[in-house]
Wavefront OBJ file of the C-alpha trace (Angstrom):
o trace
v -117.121 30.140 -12.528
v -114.373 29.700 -14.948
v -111.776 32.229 -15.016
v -109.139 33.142 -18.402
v -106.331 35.104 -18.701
v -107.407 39.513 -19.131
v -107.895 39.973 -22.891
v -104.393 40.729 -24.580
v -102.477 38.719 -21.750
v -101.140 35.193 -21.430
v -99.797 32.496 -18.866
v -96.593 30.915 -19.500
v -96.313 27.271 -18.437
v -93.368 25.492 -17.122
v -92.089 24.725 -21.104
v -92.359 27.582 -21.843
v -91.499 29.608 -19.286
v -88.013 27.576 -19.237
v -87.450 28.579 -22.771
v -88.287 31.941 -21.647
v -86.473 32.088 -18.627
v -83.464 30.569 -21.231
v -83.604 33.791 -23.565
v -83.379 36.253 -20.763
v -80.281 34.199 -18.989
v -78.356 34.641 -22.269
v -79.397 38.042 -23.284
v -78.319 39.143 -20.012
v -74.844 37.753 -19.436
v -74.363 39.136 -23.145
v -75.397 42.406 -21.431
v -73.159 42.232 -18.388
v -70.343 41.000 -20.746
v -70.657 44.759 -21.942
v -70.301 46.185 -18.184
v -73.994 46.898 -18.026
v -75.569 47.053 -14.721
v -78.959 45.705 -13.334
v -81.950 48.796 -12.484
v -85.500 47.996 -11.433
v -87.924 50.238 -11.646
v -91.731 49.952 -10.439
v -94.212 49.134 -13.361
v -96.700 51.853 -12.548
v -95.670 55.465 -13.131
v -97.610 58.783 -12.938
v -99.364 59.617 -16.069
v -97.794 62.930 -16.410
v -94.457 61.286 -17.017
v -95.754 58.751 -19.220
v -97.550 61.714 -21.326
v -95.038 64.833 -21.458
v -94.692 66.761 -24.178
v -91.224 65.180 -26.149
v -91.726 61.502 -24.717
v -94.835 60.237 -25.580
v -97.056 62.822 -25.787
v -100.908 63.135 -24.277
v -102.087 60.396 -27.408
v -100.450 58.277 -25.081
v -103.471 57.545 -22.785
v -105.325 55.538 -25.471
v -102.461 53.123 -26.348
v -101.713 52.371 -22.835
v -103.292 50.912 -19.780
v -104.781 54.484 -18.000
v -106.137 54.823 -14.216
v -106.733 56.528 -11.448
v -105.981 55.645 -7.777
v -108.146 55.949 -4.510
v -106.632 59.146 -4.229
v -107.849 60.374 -7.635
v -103.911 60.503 -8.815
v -103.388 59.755 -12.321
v -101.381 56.443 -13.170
v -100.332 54.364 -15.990
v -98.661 50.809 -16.250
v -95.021 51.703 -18.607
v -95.539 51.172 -22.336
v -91.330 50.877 -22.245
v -88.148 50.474 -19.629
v -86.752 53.677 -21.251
v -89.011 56.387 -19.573
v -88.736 55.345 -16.184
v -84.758 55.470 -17.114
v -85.034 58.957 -17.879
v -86.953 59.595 -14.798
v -84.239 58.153 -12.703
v -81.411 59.781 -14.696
v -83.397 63.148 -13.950
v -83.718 62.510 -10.329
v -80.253 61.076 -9.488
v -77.474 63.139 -11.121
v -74.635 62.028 -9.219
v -74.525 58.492 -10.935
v -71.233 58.961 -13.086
v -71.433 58.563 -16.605
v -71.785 56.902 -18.647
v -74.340 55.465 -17.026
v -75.027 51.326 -18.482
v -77.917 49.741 -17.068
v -79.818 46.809 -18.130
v -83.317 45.754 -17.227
v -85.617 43.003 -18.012
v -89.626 43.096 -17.179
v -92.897 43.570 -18.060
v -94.269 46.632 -20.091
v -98.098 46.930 -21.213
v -99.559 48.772 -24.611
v -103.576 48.804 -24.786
v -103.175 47.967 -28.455
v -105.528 45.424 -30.037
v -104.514 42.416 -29.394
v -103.918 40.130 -32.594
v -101.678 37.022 -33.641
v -98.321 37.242 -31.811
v -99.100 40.625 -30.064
v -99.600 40.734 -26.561
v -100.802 43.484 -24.239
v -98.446 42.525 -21.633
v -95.103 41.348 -22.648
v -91.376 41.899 -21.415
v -88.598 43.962 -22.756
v -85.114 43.479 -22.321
v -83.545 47.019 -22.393
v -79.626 48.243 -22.158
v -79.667 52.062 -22.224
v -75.928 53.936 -22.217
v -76.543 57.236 -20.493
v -73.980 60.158 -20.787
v -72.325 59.309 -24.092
v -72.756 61.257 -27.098
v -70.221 59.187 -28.685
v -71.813 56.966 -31.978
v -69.545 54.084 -30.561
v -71.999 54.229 -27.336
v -75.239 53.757 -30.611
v -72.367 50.778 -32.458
v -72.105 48.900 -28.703
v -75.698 48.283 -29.108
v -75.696 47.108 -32.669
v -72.797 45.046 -31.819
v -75.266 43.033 -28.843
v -77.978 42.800 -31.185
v -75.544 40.844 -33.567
v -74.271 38.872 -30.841
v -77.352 37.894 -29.283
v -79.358 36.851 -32.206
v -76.162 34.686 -33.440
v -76.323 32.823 -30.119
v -80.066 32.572 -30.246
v -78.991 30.221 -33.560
v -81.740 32.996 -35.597
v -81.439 34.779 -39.303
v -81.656 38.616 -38.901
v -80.810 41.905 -40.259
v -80.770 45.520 -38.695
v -82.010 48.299 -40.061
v -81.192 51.624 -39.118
v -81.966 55.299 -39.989
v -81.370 58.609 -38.281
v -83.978 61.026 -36.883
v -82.394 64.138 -37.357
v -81.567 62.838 -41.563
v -85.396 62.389 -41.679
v -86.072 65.368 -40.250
v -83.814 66.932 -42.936
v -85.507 65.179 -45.843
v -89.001 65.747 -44.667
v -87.921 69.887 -44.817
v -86.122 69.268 -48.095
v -89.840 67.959 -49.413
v -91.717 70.771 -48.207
v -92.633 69.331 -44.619
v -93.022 72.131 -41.716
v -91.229 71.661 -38.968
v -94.140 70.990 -36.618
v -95.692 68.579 -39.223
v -92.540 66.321 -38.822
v -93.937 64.313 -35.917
v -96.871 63.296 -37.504
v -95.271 62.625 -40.723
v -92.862 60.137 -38.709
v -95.526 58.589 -37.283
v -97.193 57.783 -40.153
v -94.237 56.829 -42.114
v -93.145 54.236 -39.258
v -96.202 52.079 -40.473
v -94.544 51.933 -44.266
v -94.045 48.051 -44.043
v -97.466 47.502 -42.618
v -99.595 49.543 -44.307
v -97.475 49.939 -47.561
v -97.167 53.337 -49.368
v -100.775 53.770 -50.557
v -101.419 53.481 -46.956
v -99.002 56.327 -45.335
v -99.424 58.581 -48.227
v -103.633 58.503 -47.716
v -102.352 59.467 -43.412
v -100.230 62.213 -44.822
v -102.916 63.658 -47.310
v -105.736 63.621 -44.350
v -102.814 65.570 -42.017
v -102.584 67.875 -45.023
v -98.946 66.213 -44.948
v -96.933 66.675 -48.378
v -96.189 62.935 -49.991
v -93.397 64.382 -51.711
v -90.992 62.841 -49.030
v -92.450 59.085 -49.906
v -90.526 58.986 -53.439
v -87.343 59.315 -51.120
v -88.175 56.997 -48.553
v -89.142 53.991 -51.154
v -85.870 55.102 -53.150
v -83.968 54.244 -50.205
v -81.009 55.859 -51.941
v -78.409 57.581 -49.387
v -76.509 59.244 -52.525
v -79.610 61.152 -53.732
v -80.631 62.171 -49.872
v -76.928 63.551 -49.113
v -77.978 65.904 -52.162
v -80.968 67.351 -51.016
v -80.196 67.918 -47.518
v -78.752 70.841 -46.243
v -77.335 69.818 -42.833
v -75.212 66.895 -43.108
v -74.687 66.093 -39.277
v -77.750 62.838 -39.213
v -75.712 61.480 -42.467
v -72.648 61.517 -40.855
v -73.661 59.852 -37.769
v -75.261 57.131 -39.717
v -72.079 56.727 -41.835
v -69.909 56.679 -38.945
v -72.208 53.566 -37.280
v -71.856 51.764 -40.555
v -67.432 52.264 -40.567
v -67.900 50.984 -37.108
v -70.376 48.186 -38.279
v -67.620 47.367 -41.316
v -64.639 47.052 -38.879
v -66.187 44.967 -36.554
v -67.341 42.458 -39.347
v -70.888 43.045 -38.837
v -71.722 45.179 -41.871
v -73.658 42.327 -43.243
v -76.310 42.335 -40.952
v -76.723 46.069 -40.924
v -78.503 48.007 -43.790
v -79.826 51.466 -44.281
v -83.982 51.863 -44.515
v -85.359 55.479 -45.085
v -88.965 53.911 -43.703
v -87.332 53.701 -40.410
v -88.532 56.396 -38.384
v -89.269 54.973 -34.728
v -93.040 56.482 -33.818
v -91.806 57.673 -30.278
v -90.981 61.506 -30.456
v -88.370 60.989 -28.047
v -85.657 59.850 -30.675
v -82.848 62.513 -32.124
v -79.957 60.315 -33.375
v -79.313 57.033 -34.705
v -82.215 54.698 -34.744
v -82.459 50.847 -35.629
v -84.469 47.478 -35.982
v -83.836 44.124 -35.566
v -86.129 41.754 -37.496
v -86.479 37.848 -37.763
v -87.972 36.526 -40.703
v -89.788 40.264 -41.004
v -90.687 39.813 -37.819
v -89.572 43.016 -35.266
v -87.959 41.808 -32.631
v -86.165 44.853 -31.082
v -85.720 48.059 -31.287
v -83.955 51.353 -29.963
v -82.201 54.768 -30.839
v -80.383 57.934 -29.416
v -82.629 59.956 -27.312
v -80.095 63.157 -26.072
v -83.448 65.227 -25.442
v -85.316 62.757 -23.266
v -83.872 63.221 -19.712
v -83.508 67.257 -20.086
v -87.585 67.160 -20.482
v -88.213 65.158 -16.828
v -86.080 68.069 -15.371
v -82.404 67.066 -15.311
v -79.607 68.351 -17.252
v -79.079 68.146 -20.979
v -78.133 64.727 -20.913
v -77.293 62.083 -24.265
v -78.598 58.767 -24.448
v -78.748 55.803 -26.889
v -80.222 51.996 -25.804
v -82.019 49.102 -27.566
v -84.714 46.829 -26.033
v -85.425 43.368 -27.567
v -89.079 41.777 -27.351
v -88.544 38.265 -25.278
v -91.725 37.603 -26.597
v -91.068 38.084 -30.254
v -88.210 36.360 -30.081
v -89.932 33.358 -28.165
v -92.049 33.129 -31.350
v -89.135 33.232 -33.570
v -87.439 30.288 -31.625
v -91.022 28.368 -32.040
v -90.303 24.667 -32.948
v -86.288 25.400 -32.413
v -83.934 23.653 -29.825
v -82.887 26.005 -27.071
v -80.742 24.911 -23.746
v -82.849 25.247 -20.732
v -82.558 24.161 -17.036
v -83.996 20.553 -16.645
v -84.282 18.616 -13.815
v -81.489 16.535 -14.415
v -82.291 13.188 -11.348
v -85.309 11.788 -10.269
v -84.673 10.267 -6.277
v -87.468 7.566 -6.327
v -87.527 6.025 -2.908
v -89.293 2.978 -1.864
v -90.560 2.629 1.830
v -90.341 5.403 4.749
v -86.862 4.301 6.046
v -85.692 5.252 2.392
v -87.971 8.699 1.870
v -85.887 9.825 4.948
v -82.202 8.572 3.037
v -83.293 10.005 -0.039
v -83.281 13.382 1.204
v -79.872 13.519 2.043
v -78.754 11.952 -1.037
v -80.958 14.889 -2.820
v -79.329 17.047 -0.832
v -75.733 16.059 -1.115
v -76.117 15.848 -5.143
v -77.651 19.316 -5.299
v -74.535 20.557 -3.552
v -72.184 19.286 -5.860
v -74.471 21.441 -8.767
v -76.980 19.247 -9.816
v -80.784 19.819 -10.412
v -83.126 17.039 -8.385
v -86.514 16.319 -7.732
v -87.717 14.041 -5.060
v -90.527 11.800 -5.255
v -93.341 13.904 -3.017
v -96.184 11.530 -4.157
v -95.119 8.254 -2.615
v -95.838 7.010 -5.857
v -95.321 3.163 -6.682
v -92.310 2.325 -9.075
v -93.967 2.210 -12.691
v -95.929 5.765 -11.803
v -92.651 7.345 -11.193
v -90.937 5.890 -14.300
v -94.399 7.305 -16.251
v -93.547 10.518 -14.746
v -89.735 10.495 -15.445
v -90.315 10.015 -19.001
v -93.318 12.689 -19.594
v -90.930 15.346 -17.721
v -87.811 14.087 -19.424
v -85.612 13.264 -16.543
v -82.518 11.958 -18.071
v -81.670 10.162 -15.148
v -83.458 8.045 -11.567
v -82.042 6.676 -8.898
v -83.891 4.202 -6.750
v -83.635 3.160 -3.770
v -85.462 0.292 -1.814
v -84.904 -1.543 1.783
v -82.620 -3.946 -0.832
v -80.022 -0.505 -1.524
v -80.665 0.678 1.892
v -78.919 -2.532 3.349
v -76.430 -2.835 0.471
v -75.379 0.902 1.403
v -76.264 2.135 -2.472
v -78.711 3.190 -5.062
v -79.527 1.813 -8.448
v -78.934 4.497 -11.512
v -81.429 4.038 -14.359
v -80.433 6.281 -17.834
v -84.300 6.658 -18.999
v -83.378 6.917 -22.503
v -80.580 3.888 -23.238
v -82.503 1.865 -20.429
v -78.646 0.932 -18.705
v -78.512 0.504 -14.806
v -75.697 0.285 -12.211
v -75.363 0.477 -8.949
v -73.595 3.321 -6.979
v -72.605 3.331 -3.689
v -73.752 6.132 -1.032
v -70.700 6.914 -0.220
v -69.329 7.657 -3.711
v -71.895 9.764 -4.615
v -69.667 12.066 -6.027
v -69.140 9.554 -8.883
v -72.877 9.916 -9.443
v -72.810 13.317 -10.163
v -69.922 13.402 -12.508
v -72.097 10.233 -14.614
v -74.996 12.634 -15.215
v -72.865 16.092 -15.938
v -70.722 14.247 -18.841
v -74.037 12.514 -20.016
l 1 2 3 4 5 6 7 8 9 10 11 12 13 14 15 16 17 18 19 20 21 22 23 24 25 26 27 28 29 30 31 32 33 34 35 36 37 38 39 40 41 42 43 44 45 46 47 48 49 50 51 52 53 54 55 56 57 58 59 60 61 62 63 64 65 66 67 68 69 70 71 72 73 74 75 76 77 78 79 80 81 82 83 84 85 86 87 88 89 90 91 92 93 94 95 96 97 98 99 100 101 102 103 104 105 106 107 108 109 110 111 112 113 114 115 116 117 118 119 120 121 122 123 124 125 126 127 128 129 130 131 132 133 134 135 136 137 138 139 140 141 142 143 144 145 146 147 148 149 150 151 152 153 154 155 156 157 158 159 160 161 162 163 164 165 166 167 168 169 170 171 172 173 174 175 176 177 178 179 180 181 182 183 184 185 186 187 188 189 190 191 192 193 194 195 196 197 198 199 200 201 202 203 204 205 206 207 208 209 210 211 212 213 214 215 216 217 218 219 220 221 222 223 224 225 226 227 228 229 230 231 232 233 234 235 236 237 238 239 240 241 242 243 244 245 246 247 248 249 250 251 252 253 254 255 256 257 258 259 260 261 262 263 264 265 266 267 268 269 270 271 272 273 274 275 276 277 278 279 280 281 282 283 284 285 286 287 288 289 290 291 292 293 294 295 296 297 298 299 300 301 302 303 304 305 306 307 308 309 310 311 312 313 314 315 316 317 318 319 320 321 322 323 324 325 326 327 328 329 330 331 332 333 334 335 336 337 338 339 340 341 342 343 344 345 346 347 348 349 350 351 352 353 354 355 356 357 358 359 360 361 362 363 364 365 366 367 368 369 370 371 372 373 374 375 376 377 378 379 380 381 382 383 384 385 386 387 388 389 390 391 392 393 394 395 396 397 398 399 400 401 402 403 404 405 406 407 408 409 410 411 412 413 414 415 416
């Protein structure tokens, strides 16, 4: 019998998983740079937490992956790395604040799986717990810019604010507990398109009034209409931050932006890649105070490795390579190479031994298909001689190194 990957899920191989395993070394010293800390949390949760009322909501159990144990309990694998936060906030209220954590794993959404979605993929989530400041909502625009600049991508952010939505849906007639729905529906606005939300609203017996608004886009005209102001003003005060720090360009207001999860009250944004979403986040000050702990303010963002994987498709990205193949010839010189392995890996180098007591043209073959920069051979000939021959695989030059100065070996192959 021939087994696949579940429907929705998919393996990474070594390539890939380098280029992976690239993205999430960078994105996370860029978090640490920022003083955030590591968290782990499990990936199953009770359902209950997954479904309360002001996270997620019941609707929840048909987008995610829904169970129960031998015990009857009801589970769920996490749809995001933010609710198990908030859990852990809620449960541990000595941590001081703010509270800056970073984690990096695997969330799953029972969504139909198409091109480029997944129903397993990871997140990469910085969450700054305890600030109401809108500096705490800038810090993570600020990453955003910083990692997709290193990433070598094109992007823009766009960002919105709950509560100004909120204000403009009750300016058009919109009762306040028709607001979640209409937000819901008006996140899909770049999928579906206008026609599309406004037919959702109408079957919700939703006024469309607030669509003329949204695809105005026009911050001037909404500041007219509203009556509270204090959504506006935290917008406007993330886009003085965004101007000071040079990053204005990147960052641009969209009315459409309205973040499906009813957890958000604040500051929300985007970041897309040639239209592509690939991360995401907002101020969530209500969150924490519904899993039971004190009223507590919160802002992250959480960037899609996977999106951003497909964005970097057919794009150079530095990843660890082996950098030596050892290719010994004969059993006295399997036992050598092993210590010169050895000795090169301490001084920071990445080697692979021949395990396949290959013969000398199969291990060249294999060198080039893996891309080994560099092998060093060694025969009964080097064994006597007291050295090793160094081969460059792509300018075809040899030399010969001694065994005792193989600290002149390594320096060759970290300046190449």
């Amino acid at each position: 019998m021939k087994f696949q990957t579940v429907r929705g899920m998919r393996d990474f191989l070594p390539e890939q998983a380098k280029k992976k395993q690239a993205i999430e070394d960078l994105i996370r010293k860029e978090f640490e740079a920022y003083g955030f800390e590591p968290l782990e949390t499990p990936i199953v949760e009770d359902f209950g937490l997954l479904a309360a009322k002001g996270s997620a909501g019941e609707a929840i159990k048909e987008e995610i992956y829904y169970f129960k144990d031998k015990s009857e309990r009801e589970l769920g694998l996490r749809f995001d790395l933010t609710v198990p936060l908030a859990r852990v906030i809620a449960s541990n209220p000595q941590l001081a604040k703010p509270f800056k954590r970073y984690q990096i794993g695997p969330v799953y959404r029972y969504d139909r799986p198409g091109a480029k979605r997944y129903r397993s993929f990871t997140q990469a989530d910085i969450d700054t717990v305890g600030s109401a400041s809108v500096l705490a909502d800038f810090e993570c625009i600020a990453i955003a810019c910083n990692i997709m600049k290193k990433l070598g991508l094109k992007f823009f952010i766009r960002v919105s604010n709950k509560a100004l939505l909120e204000q403009i849906g009750l300016a058009c007639g919109i009762k306040n507990e028709q607001l979640a729905d209409c937000f819901r529906s008006i996140d899909k606005f770049e999928k579906i398109g206008k026609e599309g939300v406004a037919k959702e609203l109408e079957e919700k017996g939703i006024s469309t009034k607030i669509l003329e608004i949204i695809k105005e886009n026009d911050l001037k005209k909404i500041e007219k209409i509203i009556k509270d102001k204090k959504g506006l003003n935290e917008l406007k005060e993330l886009f003085d931050y965004s101007e000071k720090a040079g990053i204005l360009k990147f960052v641009k207001f969209d009315a459409s932006l309205a973040r499906g999860l009813e957890y958000y009250t604040g500051n929300v944004f985007e970041v897309s890649c040639e239209e592509i979403s690939v991360g995401g986040g907002g101020r969530y000050d209500r969150l924490i105070e519904t899993y039971g702990g004190p009223s507590t303010p919160a802002v992250g963002i959480s960037f899609g490795i996977d999106r951003l994987i497909d964005c970097l498709e057919g794009k150079e990205i530095a990843v660890q390579k082996t950098q030596l193949l050892v290719i010994p010839i004969g059993e006295e010189a399997a036992k050598e190479s092993l210590k010169i392995a050895k000795e090169l890996r301490s001084a920071g180098l990445n080697i692979e031994n021949d395990l396949m007591q290959r013969n000398l043209q199969k291990n060249m073959d294999y060198a080039n298909k893996k891309k080994i920069p560099f092998v060093a051979i060694i025969g009964e000939n080097e064994l006597k001689q007291g050295e090793l021959l160094l081969k460059n695989m792509q300018s075809g030059k040899q030399e010969k190194i001694r065994l005792k100065e193989l600290s002149k070996l390594a320096e060759k192959i970290k300046q190449a």
